[in-house]
N, C-alpha and C positions, 0 to 999 in steps of 0.2 A: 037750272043748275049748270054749273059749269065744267067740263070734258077735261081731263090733262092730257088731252091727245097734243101732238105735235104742234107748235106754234109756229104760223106761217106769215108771211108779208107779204103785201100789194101794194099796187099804184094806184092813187086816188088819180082816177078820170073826169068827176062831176062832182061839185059842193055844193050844190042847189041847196042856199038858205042855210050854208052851214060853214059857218064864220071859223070856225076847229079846225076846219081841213083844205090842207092844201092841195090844186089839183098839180099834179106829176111828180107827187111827193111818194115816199113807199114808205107805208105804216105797217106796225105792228098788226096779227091778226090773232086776238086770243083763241083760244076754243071755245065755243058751246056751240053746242048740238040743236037747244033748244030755239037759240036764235037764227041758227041759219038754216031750219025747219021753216020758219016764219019770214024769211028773204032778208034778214040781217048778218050784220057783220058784227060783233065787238072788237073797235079800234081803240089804239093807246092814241089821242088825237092831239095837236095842238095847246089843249089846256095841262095836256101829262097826265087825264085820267081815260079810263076805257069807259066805250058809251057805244050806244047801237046806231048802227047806220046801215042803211038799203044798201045792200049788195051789189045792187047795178052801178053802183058808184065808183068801184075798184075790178082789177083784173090782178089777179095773183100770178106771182112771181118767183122762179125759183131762183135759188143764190150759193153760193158755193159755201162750206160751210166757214171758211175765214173771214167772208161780207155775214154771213148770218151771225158768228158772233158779236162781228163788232155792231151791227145794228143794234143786238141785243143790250150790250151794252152802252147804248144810245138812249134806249129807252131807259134802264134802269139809270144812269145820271140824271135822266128827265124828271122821274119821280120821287 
């Protein structure tokens, strides 16, 4: 199930086999708890839906909060 805790963004490092992500790109990172228990990430990726991906793949990034709206808003015209 999925967390309303804070919504954060990282850098995709490695896309090993995974056509969705770009590396040195900074993606959305939803919340859940239950996936990143299990060494996942849920990202808003490439196709504009959220999906799970290995953890070791991104390094999180913090952002001022006028880059975190407008990213925000990045994704929502995405979807």
């Amino acid at each position: 199930m999925k967390n309303t805790s804070a919504i954060r963004f990282a850098i995709c490092l490695k896309n090993k086999g995974s056509d969705d992500l770009v590396i040195r790109k900074v993606y959305q990172v939803l919340p859940d708890e239950k996936a990143e228990r299990q060494g996942l990430l849920r990202i808003f990726d490439e196709s504009g839906e959220d999906y799970l991906y290995p953890a070791g793949y991104f390094f999180f990034i913090d952002v001022p909060q006028k880059v975190e709206r407008l990213l925000r808003q990045r994704v929502s015209a995405a979807a």
